[in-house]
C-alpha positions, 0 to 999 in steps of 0.5 A: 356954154350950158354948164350940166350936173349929172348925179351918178355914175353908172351907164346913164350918166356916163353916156348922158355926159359923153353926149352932152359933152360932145354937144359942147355942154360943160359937164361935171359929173359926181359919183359918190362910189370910188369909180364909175359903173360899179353895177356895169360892172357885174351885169351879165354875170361880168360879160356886160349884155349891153344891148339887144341888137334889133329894132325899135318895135322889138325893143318895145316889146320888151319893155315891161312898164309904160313902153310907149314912153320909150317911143321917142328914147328907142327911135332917137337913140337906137340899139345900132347907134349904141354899137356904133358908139362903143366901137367906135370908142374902141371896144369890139362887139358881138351879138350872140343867142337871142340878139344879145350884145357883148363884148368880144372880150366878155368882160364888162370892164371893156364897156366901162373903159370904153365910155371913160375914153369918151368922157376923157375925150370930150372933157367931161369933170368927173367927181368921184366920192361925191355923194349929192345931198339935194337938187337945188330950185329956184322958181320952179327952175333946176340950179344945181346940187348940194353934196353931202359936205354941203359944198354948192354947185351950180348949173343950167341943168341937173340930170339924175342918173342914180339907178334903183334899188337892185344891187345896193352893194354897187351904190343903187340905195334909192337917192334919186327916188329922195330928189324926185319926191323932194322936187314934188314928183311921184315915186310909183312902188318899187319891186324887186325885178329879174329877180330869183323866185322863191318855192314852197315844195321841200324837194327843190333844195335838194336839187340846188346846183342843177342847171337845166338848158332847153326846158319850157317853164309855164306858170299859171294864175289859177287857169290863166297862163302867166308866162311861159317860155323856153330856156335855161334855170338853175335850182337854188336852196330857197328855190328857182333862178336862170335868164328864164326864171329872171324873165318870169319875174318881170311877168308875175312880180306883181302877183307875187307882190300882193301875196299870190302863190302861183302855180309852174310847171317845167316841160323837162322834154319840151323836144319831143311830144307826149307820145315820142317820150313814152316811146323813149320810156318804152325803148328803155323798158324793153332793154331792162325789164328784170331790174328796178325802175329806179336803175332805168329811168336815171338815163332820162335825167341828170343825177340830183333831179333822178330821185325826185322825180321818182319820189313824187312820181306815181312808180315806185323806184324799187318797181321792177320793170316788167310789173309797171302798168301803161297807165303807171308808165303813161303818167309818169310821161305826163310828170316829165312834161309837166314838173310842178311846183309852187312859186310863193315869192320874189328874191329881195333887191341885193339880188334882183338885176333891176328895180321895178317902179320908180319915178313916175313917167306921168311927170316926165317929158318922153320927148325929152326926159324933163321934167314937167314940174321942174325946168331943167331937171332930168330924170334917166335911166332905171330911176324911171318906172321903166323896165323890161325882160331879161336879154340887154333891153334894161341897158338900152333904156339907159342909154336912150334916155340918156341920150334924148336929156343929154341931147336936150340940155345942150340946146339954148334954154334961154326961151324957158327963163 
């Protein structure tokens, strides 16, 4: 029986001993925090959006770093088959507003429990305050681990699970990138990604709090469009958040990371075009053209964005309505379509929901998840230079990587000695 160490124990390593397990592998698990999926735990702001319900070529699309590595990981294990799994295991899902994935429940803990129920299942060895010191090689051959006491362990094959540097709170501190320059691969440059943006303008901290649905964010490199798209963002003290500005991030982190300011843009109205706003405006004029247009235009717009966009607008709040130009009126309309403002830069990593970069694929079997330095060892999950926007599609690279190593160490390696 093939004996197989799995260093980590969020989402990649517990589905990566379930599989092996259920191969017939003898799997013995370590995590060093005191329970598994500590950061399972807290994604999807606690619901778990545990995959994108769609097909392969989808899921592709959006991948951000080195997609087509994850040809044979998405095609071998897709999304389907982790759904299939989870409710098998016991946990009912559901699949809402843009294929998302969660529990029925909306507790993430139900995705956690159901993997633990697997593992019981198929006997897999977990090891629990166990923290891995060094993967140990002899003749270029994984043979198994040395924990931080020092205690030796050995086995046919290793497979690092231990996640980025996002969250380091959850235990995601960067161990793996340590085993992989160790053993000799390269560790491309790590970024924070889906990760808040930082803003120059002083009048967005005075709208922290204000969550708005249904708004187009476009932003641009000079004149070149960098991303643009539609959903909901929330204002912060230091600057922009939401599943809109996460996805904004993954796009434009690279600019970002050299220094780059970028200009954003939010389309407050994108519903209706140039011309159904000014009617809009217009209906409101006509009904209140004696009073001020600061006591007017507040019915466009919650409460805490009313007084910015007046203030940097081109009409004057104390304006009475009647004396306001069609140009005035007009360029208003353009400010509602087009809210500026500068992003400078990205949230840090206790914030940021993934890690960009990693180990690099260039050293990696896709077929596999392999090595191609080292014989039997593995690398899975976010510790690779894969990510990929917001909306489930990060949890599905773990698990499809997860499955093609844990799949892979069960077969005879006896023809690789």
């Amino acid at each position: 029986m093939n004996k197989v160490i799995i260093v980590g124990g969020g989402a990649a390593g517990m589905l990566a001993s379930v599989i092996a397990a259920r191969n017939g592998c003898e799997v013995l698990l370590f995590e060093k925090n005191e329970k598994l999926g500590k950061k399972v735990y807290i994604t999807g702001k606690g619901r778990c959006n545990v995959t994108n319900n769609c097909d392969p070529e989808e899921l592709l699309q959006a991948v951000m770093s080195n997609p087509k590595f994850l040809y044979s990981a998405f095609y071998s294990f897709t999304s389907q088959d982790m759904m299939h799994l989870l409710e098998e295991s016991g946990v009912p899902l559901k699949t809402e507003r843009g294929n998302r994935v969660f529990p029925v429940s909306d507790h993430s803990s139900d995705i956690i429990h159901g993997l633990e129920r697997l593992m019981k299942k198929y006997h897999v060895q977990i090891r629990l305050h166990c923290e891995v010191l060094e993967i140990l090689t002899e003749n270029g051959i994984a043979s198994g681990v040395k924990l931080k006491d020092h205690t030796v362990y050995t086995s046919d094959s290793v497979i690092v699970a231990t996640g980025g540097l996002s969250y380091p709170t959850t235990g995601s501190t960067g161990d793996g990138y340590r085993f992989a320059t160790e053993t000799g691969h390269k560790v491309t440059e790590c970024i924070p990604s889906l990760v808040p943006l930082t803003t120059r303008e002083d009048y967005i901290p005075l709208m922290k709090g204000l969550s708005l649905r249904n708004v187009e964010l476009t932003i641009k490199r000079g004149k070149k469009t960098v991303y643009q798209d539609f959903g909901e963002m929330m204002f912060t003290h230091f600057g922009i958040t939401g599943p809109l500005v996460l996805s904004a991030s993954a796009k434009i982190g690279k600019f970002l990371q050299k220094g780059e300011e970028l200009n954003a843009f939010l389309d407050l109205k994108p519903a209706l075009s140039h011309e159904q706003l000014d009617d809009r405006i217009l209906r409101e004029f006509s009904a209140a053209q004696n009073k001020q247009f600061k006591n007017v235009i507040g019915v466009l717009f919650p409460s805490s964005l009313t007084p910015v966009i007046i203030g940097i607008g081109p009409i004057s709040g104390d304006k009475i309505i009647h004396d306001i130009s069609r140009e005035s009126r007009l360029a208003f309309g353009s400010l509602v379509k087009a809210f500026p403002f500068t992003i400078t830069g990205l949230g840090g990593f206790s914030e940021a929901v993934i890690t960009r970069g990693g180990v690099s694929v260039k050293d990696i079997q896709p077929g596999s998840m392999e090595s191609k330095l080292i014989k039997n060892l593995y690398f899975i999950g976010e510790v690779l230079d894969l990510d990929a926007v917001t909306g489930g599609y990060n949890l599905q690279i773990a698990w499809s990587t997860a499955y093609l190593a844990a799949t892979d160490v069960c077969r005879n390696k006896e023809e690789d000695i």
